[in-house]
N, C-alpha and C positions, 0 to 999 in steps of 0.2 A: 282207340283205347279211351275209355270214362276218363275222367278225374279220379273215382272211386279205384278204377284198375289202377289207373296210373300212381297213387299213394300207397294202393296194397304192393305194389311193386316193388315202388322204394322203402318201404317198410321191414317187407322180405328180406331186400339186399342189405339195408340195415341191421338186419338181426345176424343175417348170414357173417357180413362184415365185422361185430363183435366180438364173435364168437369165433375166427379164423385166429387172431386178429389181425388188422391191418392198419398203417401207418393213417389213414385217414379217419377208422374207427377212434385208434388210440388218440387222434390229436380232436377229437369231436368230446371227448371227454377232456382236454385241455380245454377247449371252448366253454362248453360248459362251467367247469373251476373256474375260469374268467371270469364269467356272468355271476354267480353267486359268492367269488372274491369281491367285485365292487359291490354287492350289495351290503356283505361282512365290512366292508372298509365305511361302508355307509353308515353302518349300526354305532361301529367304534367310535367317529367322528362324531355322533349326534348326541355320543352317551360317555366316554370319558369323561371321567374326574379328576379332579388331584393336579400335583406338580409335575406329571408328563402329559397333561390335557394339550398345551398348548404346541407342542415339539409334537405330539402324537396327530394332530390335526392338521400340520400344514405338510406333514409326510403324505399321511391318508388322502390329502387332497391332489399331493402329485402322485399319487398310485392310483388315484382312478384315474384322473387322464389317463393316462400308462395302459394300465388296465383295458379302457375303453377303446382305443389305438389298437391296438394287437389285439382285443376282441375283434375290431374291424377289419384287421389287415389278416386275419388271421381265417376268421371266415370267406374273405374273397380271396385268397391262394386256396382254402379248401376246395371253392369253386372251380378255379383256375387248374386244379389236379383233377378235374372230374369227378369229385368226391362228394356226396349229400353231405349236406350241413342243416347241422340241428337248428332250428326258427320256431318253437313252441317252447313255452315256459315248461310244458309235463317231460319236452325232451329231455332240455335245461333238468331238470329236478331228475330224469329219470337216470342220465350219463355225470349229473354231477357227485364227488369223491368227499367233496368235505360236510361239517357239519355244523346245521345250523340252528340255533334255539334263540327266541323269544326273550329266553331269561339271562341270557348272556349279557346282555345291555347294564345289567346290573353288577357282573361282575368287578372286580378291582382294574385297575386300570395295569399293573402286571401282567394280570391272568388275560385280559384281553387280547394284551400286546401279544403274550407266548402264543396264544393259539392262532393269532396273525403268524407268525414265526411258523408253527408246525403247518399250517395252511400251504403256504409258499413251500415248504419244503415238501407236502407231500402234490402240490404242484407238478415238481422237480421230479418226482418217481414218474408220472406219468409222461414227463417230456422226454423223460433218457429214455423209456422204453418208444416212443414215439420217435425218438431221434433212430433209435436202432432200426424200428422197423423201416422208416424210410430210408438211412441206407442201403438196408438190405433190399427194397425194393426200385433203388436207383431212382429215388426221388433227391433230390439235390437242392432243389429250391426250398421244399419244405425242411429237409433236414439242418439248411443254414438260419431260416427262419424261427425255428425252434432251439437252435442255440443257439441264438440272440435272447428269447425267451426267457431261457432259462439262465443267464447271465443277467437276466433282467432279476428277475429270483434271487439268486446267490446276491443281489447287491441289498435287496428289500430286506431278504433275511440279516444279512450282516448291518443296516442300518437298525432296524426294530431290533433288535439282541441288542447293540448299543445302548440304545434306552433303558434296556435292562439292567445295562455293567457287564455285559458279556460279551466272549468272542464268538464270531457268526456264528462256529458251529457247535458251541456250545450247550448239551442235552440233546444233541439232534442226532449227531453220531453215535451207532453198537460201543465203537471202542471207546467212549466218554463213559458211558456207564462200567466198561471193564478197571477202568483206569483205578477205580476205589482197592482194587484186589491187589494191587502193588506193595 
């Protein structure tokens, strides 16, 4: 088999696998939110202003460690399950969930922080669905791995809201927005 077969191959199985989905698809889109969460954490750090610049800077710098760690660890268990792992920036770009612009660097150092906050939490969608599948597929290794992850999440978020004045889950939660109709 080419090289050429050999990529059209895994490319197949990759599409195939999205589209099922499966617990290594789903967590290949965790990888990816990794990769372009430390870049966002990159952007915040270099471009914060104001009286949370300096609290917002020494967070963002233990969350890329963080970050990069469980980037790593996280792509060699991919491996270690038999599962393709994303290694191209167009993958990265093409499986990742969040959003990112340019002009954000200029936002207020609030609005940065919240969308670090909804970042990590929409993180969090894709691990629980990622945790499920690999229960369901009697992956054990990956599904303890991913709630570690996601514990890892829930602390980030409850730290960054802090900066705000809020409690972790505060705007993140359906029932926060109900809560006005009392």
């Amino acid at each position: 088999m080419t090289i050429a077969d050999r990529y059209a191959a895994e490319q197949a199985q990759t599409e195939h696998d999205h589209h099922v989905p499966t617990a290594g698809a789903m967590t290949n889109h965790i990888l990816a939110n990794l990769h372009i969460s430390i870049v966002k954490f990159h952007q915040v750090r270099w471009s914060v202003k104001g009286p949370l610049a300096v609290s917002v800077r020494a967070l963002l710098n233990d969350y890329i460690a963080t970050y990069r760690r469980q980037f790593d660890a996280l792509g060699e268990l991919l491996l270690d399950e038999g599962e393709i792992v994303s290694t191209t920036t167009k993958e990265f770009h093409d499986y990742n969930m969040l959003q990112e612009g340019g002009d954000k660097k200029y936002f207020a150092a609030e609005d940065q922080i919240d969308e670090l906050v909804h970042d990590a939490d929409t993180h969090n969608l894709f691990i629980d669905r990622a945790i499920k599948l690999a229960e369901k597929e009697e992956r054990p290794a990956l599904a303890s791995f991913l709630t570690d992850l996601r514990g890892t999440n829930n602390h980030i978020i409850r730290e960054l809201q802090a900066l705000l004045g809020k409690d972790a889950r505060d705007g993140l939660d359906e029932e926060d927005d109900d809560d006005d109709d009392d």
